[in-house]
C-alpha positions in Angstrom: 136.5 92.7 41.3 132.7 92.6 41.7 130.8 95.7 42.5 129.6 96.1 46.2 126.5 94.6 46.9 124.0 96.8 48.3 121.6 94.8 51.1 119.0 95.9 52.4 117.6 94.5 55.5 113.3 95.1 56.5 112.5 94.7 59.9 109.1 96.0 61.4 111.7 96.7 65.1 115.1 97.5 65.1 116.7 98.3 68.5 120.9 99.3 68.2 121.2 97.2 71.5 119.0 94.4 71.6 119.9 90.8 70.5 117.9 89.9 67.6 118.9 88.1 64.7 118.2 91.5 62.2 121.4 92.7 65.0 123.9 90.6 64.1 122.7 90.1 60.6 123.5 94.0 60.4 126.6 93.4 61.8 127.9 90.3 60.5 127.9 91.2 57.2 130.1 89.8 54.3 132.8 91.4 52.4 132.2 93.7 49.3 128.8 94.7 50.7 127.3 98.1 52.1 124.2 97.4 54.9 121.6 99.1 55.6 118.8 98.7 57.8 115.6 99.9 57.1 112.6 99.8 59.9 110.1 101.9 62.0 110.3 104.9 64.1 108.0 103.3 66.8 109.7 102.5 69.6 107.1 102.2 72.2 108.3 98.5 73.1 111.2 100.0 74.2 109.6 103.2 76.1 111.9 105.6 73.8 111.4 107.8 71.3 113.5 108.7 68.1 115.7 111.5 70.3 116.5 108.6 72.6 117.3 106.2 69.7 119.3 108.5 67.5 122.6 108.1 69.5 122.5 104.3 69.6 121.9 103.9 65.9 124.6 106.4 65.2 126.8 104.1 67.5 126.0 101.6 65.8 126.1 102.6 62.2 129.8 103.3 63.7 130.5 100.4 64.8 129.3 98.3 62.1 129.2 100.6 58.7 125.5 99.5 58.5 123.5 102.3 58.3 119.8 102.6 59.8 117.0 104.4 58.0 113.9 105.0 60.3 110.3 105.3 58.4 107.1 106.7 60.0 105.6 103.7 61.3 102.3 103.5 63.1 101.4 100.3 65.0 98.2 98.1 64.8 96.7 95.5 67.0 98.6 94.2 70.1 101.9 92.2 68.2 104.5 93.4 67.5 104.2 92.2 63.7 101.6 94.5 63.3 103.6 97.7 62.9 103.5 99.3 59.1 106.7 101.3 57.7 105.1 104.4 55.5 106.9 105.3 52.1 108.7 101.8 52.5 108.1 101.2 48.4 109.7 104.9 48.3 112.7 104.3 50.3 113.5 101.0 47.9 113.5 102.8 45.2 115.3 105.6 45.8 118.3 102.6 47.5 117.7 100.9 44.6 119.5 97.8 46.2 120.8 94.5 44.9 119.1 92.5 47.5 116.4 92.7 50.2 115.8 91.1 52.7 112.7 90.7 54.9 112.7 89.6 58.5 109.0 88.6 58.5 107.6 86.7 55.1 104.3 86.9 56.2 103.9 90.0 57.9 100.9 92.2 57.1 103.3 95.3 57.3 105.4 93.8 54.5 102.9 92.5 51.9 102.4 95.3 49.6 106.2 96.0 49.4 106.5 92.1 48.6 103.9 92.4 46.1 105.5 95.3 44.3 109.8 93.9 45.1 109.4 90.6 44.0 109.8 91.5 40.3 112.4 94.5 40.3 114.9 92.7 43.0 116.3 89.8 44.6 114.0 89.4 47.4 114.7 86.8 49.9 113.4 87.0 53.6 112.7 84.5 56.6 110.0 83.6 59.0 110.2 83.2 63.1 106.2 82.1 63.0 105.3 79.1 64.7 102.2 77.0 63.7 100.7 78.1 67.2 100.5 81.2 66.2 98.4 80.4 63.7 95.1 79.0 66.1 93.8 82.3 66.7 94.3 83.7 63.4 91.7 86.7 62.4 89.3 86.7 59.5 91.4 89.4 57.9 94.6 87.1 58.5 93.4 84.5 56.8 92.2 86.1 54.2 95.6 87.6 54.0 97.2 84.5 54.2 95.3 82.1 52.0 93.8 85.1 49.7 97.1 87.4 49.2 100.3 85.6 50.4 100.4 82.4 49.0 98.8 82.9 45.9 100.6 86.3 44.6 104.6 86.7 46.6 104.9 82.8 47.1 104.0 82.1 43.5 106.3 85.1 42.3 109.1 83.6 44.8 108.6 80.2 43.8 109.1 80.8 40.3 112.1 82.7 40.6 114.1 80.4 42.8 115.2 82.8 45.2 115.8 81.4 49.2 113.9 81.5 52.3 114.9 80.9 55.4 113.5 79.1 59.0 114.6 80.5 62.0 113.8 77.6 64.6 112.8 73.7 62.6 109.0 74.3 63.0 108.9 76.8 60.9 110.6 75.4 58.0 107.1 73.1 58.2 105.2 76.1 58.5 107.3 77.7 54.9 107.0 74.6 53.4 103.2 72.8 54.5 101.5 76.2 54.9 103.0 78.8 52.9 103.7 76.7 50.4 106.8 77.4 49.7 109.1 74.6 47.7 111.6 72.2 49.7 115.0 73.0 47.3 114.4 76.6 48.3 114.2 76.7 52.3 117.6 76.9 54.2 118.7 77.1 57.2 118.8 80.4 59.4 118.1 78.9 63.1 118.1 81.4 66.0 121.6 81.0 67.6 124.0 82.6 70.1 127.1 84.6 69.7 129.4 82.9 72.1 132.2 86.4 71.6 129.7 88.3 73.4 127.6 85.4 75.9 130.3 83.9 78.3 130.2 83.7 81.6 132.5 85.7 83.8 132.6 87.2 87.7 130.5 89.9 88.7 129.6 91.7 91.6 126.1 91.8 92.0 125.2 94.5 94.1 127.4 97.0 91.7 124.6 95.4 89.2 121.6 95.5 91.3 121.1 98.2 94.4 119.8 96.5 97.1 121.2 93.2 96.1 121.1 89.9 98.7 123.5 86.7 97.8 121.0 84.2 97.5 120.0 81.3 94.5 118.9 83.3 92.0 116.5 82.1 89.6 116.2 84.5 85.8 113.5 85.6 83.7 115.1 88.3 80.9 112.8 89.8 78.3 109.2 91.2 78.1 106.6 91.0 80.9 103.2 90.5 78.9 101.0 88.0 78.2 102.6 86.2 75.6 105.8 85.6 77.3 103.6 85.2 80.9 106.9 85.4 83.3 104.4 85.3 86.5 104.2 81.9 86.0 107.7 81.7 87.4 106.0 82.8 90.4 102.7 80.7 90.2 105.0 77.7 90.1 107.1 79.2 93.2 103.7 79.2 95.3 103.2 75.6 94.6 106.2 74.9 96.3 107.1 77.8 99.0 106.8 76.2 102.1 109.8 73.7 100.6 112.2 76.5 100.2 114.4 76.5 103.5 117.0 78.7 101.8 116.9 82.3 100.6 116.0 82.8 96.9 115.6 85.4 94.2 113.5 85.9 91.4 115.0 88.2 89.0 113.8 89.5 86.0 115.4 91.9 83.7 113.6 93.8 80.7 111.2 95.9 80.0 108.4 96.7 82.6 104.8 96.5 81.4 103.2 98.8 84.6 99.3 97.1 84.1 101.1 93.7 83.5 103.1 94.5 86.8 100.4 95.7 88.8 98.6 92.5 88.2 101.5 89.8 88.9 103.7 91.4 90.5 102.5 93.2 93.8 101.7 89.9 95.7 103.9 88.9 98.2 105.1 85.5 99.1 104.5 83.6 102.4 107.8 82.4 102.4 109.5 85.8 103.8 112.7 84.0 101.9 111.5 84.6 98.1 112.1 87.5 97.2 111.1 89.0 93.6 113.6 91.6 92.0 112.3 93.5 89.0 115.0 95.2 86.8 115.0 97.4 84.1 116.2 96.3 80.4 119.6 96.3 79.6 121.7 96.4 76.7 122.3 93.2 74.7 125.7 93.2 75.3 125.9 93.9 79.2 123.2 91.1 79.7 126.2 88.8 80.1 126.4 89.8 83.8 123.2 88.9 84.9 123.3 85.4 83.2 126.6 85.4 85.5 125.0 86.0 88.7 122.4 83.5 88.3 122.0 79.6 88.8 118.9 78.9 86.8 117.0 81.1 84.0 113.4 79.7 83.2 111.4 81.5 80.0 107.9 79.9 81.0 106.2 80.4 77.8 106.6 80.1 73.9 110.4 80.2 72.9 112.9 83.0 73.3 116.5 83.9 71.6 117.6 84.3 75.5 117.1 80.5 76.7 120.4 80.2 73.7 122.4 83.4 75.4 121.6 82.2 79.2 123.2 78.2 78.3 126.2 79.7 76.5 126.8 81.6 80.1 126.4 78.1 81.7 122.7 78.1 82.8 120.4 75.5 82.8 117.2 76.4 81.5 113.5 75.6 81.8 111.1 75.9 79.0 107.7 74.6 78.0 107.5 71.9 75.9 107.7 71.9 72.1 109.3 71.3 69.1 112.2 74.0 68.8 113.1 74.0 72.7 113.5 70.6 72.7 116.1 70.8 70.2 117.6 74.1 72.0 117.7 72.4 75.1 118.4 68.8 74.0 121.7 69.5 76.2 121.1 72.4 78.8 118.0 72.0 80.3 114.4 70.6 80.9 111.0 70.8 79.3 107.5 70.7 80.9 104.3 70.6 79.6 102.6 73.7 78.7 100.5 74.8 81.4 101.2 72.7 84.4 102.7 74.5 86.5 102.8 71.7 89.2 105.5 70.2 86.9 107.2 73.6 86.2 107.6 74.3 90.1 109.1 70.4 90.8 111.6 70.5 87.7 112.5 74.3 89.4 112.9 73.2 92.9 114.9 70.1 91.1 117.2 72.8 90.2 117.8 75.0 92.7 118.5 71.5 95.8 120.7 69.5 93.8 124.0 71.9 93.0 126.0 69.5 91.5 123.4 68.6 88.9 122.5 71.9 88.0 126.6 73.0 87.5 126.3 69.3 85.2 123.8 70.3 82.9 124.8 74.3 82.8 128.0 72.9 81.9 126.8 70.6 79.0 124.1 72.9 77.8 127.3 75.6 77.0 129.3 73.0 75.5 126.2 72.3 72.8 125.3 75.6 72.3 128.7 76.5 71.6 128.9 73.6 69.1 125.7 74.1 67.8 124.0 77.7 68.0 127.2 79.8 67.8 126.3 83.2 65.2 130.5 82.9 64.8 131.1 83.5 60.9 127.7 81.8 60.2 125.8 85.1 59.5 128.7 86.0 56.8 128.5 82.9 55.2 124.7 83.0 54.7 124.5 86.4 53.5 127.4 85.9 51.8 125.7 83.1 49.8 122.3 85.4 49.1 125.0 88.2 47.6 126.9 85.0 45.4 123.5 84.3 44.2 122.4 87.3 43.3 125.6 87.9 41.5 124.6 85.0 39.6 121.4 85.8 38.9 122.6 89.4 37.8 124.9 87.9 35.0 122.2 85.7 34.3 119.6 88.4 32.9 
């Protein structure tokens, strides 16, 4: 029998409960391999700290056998890219693993370690950048980009074959046409769903929500800032107020930026039947229940793994337009134009006065997901082909 493989996965954020793909990657894993996670001890996104985080990454190391090792980290700039892991050369060496993996190509925090990992291991990684993240690059990104990146770990990565992966279909463009990176070589790791843990079922709100009213219930879940811009929910909502005869939450769920708050938040509507609920983040896998309790979930801006979680609990979903929630949505839900709101508020109040059509398309939006964005054994069978590979490339040298 083949030795175990030892994978190691590199992720700038690692949170035991939340539902990213590093999550499931870590728990999904194939057979005949040890896990181990390696990230940052700054968990301000969160508001915890590593007393607070300790217990959940010690349930989940039992849980899943993956272990978590937490660096010093310290965070620059305003994204959430921009946080760098100290002694992460270190750490590698001392694992000495068979295969690495980095959630992130392109990130600043990783590019020395890629420099230095690309010749001692089989380094794979993938990217979630979309090309409009690119329009207000920096001087130093660029330089990064088009002066480090592609000509030093993309040539090194390139010439030795190994596999990168897209995790929405614009940014297999952006690995290929601006990275540079070689067609044979990119595969397929698209954000998805797991449908064992997203499903609806009957809840009892108010057990969920003190203070709870039965009412439509429009959902927002995930950060409040200004990349994800949630208030325009509630922009939209204006446009429209004096056509709501019925009563009507606004829920969102995650955590609360206070200065972000205090600035979109605090204004009431004229309709006295709007009402806006603000909830605190929840664990990944109790999120289920408020995808049950609602009848639409809108993510205004950019893309989110949630708008793939909220249709395989039978929501329709709203989204601006663009390449990779057209094809999540191409089933489940609507698209409008990126910064008209007018068209946002119509396609909401579609939504919430016609019942039957909204139960339709929640309906066929879970169907697709579940046929096409289910996690299911997918995750194995991808990492299981990076640990195949690698085996092969062992024998090979």
């Amino acid at each position: 029998m083949d030795k175990e493989a030892l994978f190691v996965h590199i992720a700038y954020h690692f949170h035991p409960e939340m539902g990213y793909d590093v999550n499931y990657m870590a728990r999904y894993k194939p057979d005949h391999c040890r896990m181990v996670v390696v990230t940052g001890d700054n968990l301000s996104l969160w508001k915890t700290d590593a007393e607070g985080i300790r217990p959940l990454d010690e349930r989940f190391t039992a849980e899943t056998g993956t272990e978590i090792i937490r660096l010093p980290s310290f965070k620059t700039g305003n994204k959430k890219a921009g946080v760098m892991l100290r002694g992460l050369n270190k750490t590698l060496n001392r694992l000495n693993p068979d295969i690495v993996f980095y959630h992130g190509l392109e990130s600043v925090s990783f590019g020395p370690s890629l420099f230095f990992q690309t010749r001692k291991r089989y380094v794979s990684g993938d990217t979630h950048t979309l090309f409009s993240q690119f329009r207000d690059l920096s001087l130093p990104g660029r330089l990064y980009l088009y002066g480090f990146f592609r000509p030093f770990i993309v040539k090194r990565m390139v010439k030795s074959g190994r596999p990168v992966f897209y995790t929405a279909l614009e940014n297999k463009r952006v690995l290929t046409e601006l990275f540079g990176f070689l067609e044979q070589q990119v595969f397929d790791n698209e954000i998805c769903t797991d449908t064992r843990l997203f499903y609806r079922e009957p809840v009892d709100p108010a057990a969920l929500i003190p203070g709870w009213r039965p009412a439509k219930t429009i959902l927002y879940t995930g950060k409040s800032d200004h990349f994800k811009q949630p208030h325009l929910i509630l922009d939209a909502l204006r446009l429209v107020e004096d056509r709501i005869d019925f009563d009507l939450n606004v829920l969102i769920v995650g955590p609360e930026n206070e200065a972000y708050s205090a600035q979109h938040y605090r204004s009431p509507f004229r309709n006295p039947r709007i009402r806006l609920v603000v909830h605190p983040a929840v664990p990944n896998r109790e999120l289920r229940k408020y995808y049950s309790l609602a009848d639409l979930a809108v993510f205004p801006r950019q893309n989110t793994l949630s708008a793939l979680d909220a249709q395989a609990c039978g929501l329709p979903v709203v989204m601006e337009d663009d390449e990779t929630n057209r094809k999540r949505l191409a089933a489940g839900g609507r698209v409008y134009p990126a910064g008209n709101l007018e068209v946002l508020a119509a396609e909401i109040l579609s939504f919430l006065q016609d019942d039957a059509a909204r139960m339709q398309l929640g309906a066929a939006g879970q169907a697709y997901v579940k046929a096409h964005f289910d996690y299911s054994d997918r995750l194995r069978a991808l990492q299981g082909m990076l640990v195949d590979d690698w085996r092969k490339s062992a024998k090979g040298r």
